[in-house]
C-alpha positions in Angstrom: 0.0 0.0 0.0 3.1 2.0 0.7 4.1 1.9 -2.4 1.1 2.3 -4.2 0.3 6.0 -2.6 3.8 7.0 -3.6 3.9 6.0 -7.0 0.5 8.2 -7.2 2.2 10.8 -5.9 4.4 10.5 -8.6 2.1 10.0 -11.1 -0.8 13.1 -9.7 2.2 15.7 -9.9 2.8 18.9 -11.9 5.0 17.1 -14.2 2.2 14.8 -15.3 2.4 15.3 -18.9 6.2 15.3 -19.4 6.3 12.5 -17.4 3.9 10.8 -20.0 5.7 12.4 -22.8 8.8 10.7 -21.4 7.5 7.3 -21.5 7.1 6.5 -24.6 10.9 6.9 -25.3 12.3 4.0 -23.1 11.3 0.5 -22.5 12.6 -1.7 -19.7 13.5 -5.5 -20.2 14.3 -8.1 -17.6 16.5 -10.1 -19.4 15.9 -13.6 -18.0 12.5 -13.5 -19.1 13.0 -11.6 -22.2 9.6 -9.8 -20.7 9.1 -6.2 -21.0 8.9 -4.7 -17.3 8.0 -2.0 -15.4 9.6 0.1 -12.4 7.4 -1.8 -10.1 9.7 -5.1 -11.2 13.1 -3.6 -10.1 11.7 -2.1 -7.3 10.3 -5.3 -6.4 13.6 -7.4 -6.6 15.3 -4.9 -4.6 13.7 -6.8 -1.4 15.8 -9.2 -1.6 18.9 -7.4 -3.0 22.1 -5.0 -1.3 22.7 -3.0 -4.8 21.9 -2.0 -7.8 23.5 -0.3 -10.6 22.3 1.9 -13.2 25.1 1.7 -15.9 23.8 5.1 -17.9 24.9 7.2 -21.3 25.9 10.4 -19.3 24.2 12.5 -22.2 21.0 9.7 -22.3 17.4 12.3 -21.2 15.3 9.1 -20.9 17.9 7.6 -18.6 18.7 10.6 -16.1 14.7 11.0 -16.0 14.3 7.2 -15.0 17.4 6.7 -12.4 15.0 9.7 -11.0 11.9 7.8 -11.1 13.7 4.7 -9.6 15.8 6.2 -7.0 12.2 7.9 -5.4 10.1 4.2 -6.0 12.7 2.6 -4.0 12.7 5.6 -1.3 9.3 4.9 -1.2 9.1 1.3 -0.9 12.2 0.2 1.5 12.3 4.4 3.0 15.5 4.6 5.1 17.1 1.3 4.0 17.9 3.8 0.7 21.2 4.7 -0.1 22.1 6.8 -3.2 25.5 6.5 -4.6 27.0 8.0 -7.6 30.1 8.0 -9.9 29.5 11.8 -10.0 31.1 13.0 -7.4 34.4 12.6 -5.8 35.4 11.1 -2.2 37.1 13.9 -1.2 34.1 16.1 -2.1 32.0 13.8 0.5 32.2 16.2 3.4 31.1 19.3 1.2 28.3 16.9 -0.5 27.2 15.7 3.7 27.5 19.7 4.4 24.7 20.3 1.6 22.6 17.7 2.1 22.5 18.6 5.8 21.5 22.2 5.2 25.3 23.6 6.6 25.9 25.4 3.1 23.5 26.9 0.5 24.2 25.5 -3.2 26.1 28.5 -4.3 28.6 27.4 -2.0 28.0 23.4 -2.4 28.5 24.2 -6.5 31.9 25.8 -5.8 33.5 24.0 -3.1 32.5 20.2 -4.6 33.6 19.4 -8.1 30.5 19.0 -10.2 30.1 17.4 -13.2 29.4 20.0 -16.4 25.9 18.2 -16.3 25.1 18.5 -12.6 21.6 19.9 -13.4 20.9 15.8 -14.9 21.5 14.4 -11.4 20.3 17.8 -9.3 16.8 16.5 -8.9 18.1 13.5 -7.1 20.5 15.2 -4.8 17.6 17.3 -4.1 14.9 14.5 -3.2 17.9 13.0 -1.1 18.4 16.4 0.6 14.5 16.9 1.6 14.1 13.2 2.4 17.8 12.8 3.9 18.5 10.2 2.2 22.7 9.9 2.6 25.0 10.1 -0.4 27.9 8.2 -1.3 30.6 10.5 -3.2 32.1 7.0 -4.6 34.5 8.0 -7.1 38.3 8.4 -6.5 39.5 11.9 -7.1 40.1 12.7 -10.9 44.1 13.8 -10.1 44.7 10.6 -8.6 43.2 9.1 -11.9 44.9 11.0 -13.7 48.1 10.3 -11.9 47.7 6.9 -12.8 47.2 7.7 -16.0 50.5 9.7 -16.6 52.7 7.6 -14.6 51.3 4.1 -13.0 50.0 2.8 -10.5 52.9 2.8 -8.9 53.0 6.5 -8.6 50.4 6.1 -6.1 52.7 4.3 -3.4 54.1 7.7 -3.2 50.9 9.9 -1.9 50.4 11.3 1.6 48.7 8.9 4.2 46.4 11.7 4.0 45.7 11.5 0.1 45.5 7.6 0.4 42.3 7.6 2.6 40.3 8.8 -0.2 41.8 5.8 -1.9 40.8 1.7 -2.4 43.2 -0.3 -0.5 46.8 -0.4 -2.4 47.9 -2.2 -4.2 44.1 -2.4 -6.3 43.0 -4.9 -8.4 43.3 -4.7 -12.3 40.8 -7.4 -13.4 42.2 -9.1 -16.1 39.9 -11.1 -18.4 36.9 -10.1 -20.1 36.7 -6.9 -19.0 40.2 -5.5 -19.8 39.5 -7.3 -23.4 36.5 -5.3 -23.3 38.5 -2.0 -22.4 41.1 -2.4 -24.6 39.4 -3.4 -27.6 36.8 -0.1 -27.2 40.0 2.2 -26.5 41.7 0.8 -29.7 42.8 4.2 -31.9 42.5 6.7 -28.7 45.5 9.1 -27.8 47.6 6.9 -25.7 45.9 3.6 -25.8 48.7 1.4 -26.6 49.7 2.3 -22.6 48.6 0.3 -20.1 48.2 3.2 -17.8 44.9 3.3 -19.5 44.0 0.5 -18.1 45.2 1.0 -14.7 43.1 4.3 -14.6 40.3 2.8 -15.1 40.6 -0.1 -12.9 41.3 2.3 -10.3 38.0 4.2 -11.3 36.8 0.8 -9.9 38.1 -0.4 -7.4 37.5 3.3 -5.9 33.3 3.2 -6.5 33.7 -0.3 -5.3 35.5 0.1 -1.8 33.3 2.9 -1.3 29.9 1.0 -1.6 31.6 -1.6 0.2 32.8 0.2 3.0 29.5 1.9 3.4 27.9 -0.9 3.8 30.1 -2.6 6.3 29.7 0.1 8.3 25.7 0.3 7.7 24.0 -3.3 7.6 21.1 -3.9 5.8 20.9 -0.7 3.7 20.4 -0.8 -0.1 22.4 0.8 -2.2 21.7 3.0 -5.6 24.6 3.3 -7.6 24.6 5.4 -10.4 27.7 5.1 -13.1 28.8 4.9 -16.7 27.2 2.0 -18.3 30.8 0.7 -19.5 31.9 0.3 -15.5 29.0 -2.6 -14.7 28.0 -3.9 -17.9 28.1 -7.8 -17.4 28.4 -7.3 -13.7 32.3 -6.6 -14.7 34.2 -3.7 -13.9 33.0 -1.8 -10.5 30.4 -4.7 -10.0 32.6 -7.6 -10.1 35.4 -5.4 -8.0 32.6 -5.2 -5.3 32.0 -8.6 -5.4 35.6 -9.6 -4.4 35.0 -7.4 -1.6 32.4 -9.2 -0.3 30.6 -12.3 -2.3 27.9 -12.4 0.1 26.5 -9.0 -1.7 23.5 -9.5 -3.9 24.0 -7.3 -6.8 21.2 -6.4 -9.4 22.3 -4.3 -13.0 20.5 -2.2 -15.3 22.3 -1.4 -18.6 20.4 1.5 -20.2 21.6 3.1 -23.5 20.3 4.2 -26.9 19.6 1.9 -29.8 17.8 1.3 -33.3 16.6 -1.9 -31.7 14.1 0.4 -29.6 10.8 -1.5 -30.2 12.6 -5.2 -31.1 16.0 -6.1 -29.2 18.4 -7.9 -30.3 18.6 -10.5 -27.3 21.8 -12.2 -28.8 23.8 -8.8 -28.2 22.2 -7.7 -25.5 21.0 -10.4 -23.0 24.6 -10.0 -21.3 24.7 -7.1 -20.3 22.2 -6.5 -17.6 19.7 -8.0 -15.1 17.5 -5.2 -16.9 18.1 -3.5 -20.2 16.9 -0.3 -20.5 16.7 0.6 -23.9 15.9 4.4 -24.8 14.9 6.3 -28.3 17.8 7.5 -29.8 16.3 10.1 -31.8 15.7 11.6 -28.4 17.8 14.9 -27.7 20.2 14.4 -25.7 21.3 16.6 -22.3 24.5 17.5 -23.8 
């Protein structure tokens, strides 16, 4: 019943029409029925779930208005067991993102002081619903200089930072995931400045094992919470990347995946390329505009 009155809420709101506008670009498939789904589904299978990921296209409309429309449902449904995290913002930007959230700073300050994303206003209406709901925030990513350390001169070069700079850090040394993923990686980096280094790699994997550790380490610290992780498609696709460095954290996680991009296959998927890649596919218009 809980649930019910919240998704009216949803539905009886000013936004009505452009929320019905919105809906006919993006469909939702669970991929082990093949079965096109609604919210309800995911929210549903969360009961019995610690996280779940929604691998996005950063620039995707119909994505950034449903990892709204999902992050609220669960609120509604499992209320303080919610935990939003996101790619988008930095763990050394946590305290300024907790100072927000908690009222301390306006978002003048907030918008200077923590290191937004260019598209911030994509993933403003879920900071705000956190912020008037207090629902916490997980900055997960590492900071971008320590990536981009990494990047220039190895993992290594990390060995050399600050006990200070190294707490906003995955354990070191971090695991590189070799396998699938890094074929993956490589294969998609082929051509791009720099890609015959493995630095690349590293980066990425550092990208990671950084999201990773911090969902993990939230959750050791916070039992029974469920955790809404919002990231790059690329980083969780086949439960790889920052899903399957979470994993070797702790195995014992139950992990759900949504894999949401753009496609031509919009009204008829191809299940041969895409049952892989998600627990859900969400696949949106591409003739949509996009947010950037």
């Amino acid at each position: 019943m809980k649930y019910f009155i919240g998704l009216c809420l949803l539905t009886f709101s000013p936004t009505t029409f452009a929320q019905e506008d919105m809906e006919r670009h993006y469909k939702i498939y669970d991929t082990r029925t093949k079965q096109m789904i609604t919210i309800d589904k995911i929210v549903a299978d969360m009961a019995d779930a610690d996280v779940l990921f929604f691998g996005e296209e950063h620039n995707d409309s119909a994505a950034h208005y449903l990892e709204n429309r999902i992050f609220r449902a669960l609120h509604v449904q499992y209320a303080d067991k919610v935990v939003l995290s996101m790619e988008m913002f930095e763990t050394d930007g946590q305290l300024g993102l907790n100072e927000y959230l908690n009222g301390f700073i306006n978002e003048d300050r907030f918008s200077r002081d923590v290191r937004l994303w260019s598209n911030y206003k994509d993933y403003r209406p879920m900071i705000e619903y956190a912020k008037q709901n207090k629902v916490p925030v997980i900055a997960a990513n590492p900071p971008r200089r320590y990536v981009n350390l990494v990047t220039r001169r190895g993992m290594r070069s990390l060995d050399s930072l600050s006990k200070d700079a190294k707490k906003f850090l995955p354990p070191l040394p971090y695991d590189t995931l070799s396998g699938r993923y890094r074929e993956k990686f490589m294969d998609i980096m082929k051509g791009s400045p720099g890609s015959s280094s493995q630095n690349i790699y590293y980066s990425q994997s550092l990208w990671d094992a950084g999201m990773a550790y911090s969902i993990y380490s939230f959750l050791k610290k916070n039992k029974r919470k469920k955790v809404f992780h919002c990231v790059g498609g690329f980083h969780t696709e086949e439960k790889l990347g920052t899903a399957a460095q979470l994993q070797m954290r702790n195995r014992k996680l139950k992990i759900l995946n949504i894999s949401s991009f753009r496609d031509v296959s919009f009204n008829n998927p191809d299940w041969e390329k895409f049952s892989s890649r998600g627990d859900y596919i969400i696949i949106t218009n591409p003739d949509l505009k996009k947010t950037f």
